[in-house]
Backbone bond lengths (Angstrom), bond angles and torsions (degrees), N, CA, C in turn:
res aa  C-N    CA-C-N  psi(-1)  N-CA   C-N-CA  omega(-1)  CA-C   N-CA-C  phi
1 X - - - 1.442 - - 1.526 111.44 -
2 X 1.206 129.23 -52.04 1.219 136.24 -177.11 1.586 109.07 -65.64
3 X 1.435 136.55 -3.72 1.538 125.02 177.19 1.301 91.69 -99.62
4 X 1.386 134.82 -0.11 1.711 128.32 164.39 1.332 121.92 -91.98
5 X 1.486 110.98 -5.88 1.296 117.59 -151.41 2.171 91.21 -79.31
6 X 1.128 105.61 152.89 1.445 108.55 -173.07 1.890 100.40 -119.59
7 X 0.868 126.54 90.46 1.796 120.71 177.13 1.867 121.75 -51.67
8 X 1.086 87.68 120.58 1.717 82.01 -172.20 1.372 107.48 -117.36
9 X 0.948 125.04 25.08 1.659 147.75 151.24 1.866 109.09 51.54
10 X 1.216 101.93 52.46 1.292 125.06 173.15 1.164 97.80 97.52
11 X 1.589 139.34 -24.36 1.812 119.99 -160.02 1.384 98.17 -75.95
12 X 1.236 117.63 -169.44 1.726 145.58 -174.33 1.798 93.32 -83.04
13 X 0.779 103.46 160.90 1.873 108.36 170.69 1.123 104.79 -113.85
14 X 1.511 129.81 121.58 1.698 109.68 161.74 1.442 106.53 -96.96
15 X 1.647 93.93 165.13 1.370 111.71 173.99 1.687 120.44 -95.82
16 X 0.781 114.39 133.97 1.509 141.38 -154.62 1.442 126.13 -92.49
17 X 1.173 160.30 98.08 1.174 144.68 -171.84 1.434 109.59 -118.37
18 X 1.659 121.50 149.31 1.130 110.72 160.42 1.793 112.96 -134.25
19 X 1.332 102.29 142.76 1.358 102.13 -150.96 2.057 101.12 -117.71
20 X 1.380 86.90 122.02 2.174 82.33 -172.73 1.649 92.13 -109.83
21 X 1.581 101.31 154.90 1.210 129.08 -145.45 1.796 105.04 -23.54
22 X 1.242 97.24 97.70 1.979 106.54 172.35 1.285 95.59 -51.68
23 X 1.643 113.82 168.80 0.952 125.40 -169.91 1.817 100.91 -119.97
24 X 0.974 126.36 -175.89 1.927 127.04 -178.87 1.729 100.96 -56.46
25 X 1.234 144.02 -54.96 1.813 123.97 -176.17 1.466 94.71 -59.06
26 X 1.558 129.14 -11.91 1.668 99.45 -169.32 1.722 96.99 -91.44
27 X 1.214 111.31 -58.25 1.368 118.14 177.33 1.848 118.68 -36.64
28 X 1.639 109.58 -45.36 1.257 123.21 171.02 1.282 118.76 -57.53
29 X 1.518 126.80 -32.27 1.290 143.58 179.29 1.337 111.66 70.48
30 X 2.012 103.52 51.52 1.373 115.34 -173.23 1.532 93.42 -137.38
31 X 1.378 115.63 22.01 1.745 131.27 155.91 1.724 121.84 -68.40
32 X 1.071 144.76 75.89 1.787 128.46 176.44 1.266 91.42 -63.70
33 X 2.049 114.26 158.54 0.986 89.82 124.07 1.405 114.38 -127.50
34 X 1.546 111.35 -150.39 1.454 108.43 -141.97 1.668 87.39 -104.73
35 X 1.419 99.34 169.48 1.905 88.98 -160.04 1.699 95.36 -83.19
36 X 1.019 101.14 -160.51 1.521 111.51 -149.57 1.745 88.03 -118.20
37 X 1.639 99.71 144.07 1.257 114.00 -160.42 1.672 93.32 -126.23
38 X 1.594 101.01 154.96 1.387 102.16 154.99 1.257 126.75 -119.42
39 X 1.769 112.56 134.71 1.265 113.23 -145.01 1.653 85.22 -111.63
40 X 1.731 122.35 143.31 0.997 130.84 165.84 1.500 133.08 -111.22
């Protein structure tokens, strides 16, 4: 766990997405997404 760990030197971390060519609900801005899980 700790060789993934990323240090953010006291700030907040954001979460990040990267999104390849959306399709029409993403562009329309009729995409959710789904909330954010924690994966173990």
């Amino acid at each position: 766990m700790e060789a993934n760990w990323i240090p953010t030197e006291g700030k907040k971390p954001a979460a990040v997405m990267r999104i390849y060519s959306g399709d029409d609900r993403f562009w329309s801005k009729a995409f959710t997404m789904p909330d954010v899980e924690r994966v173990e």
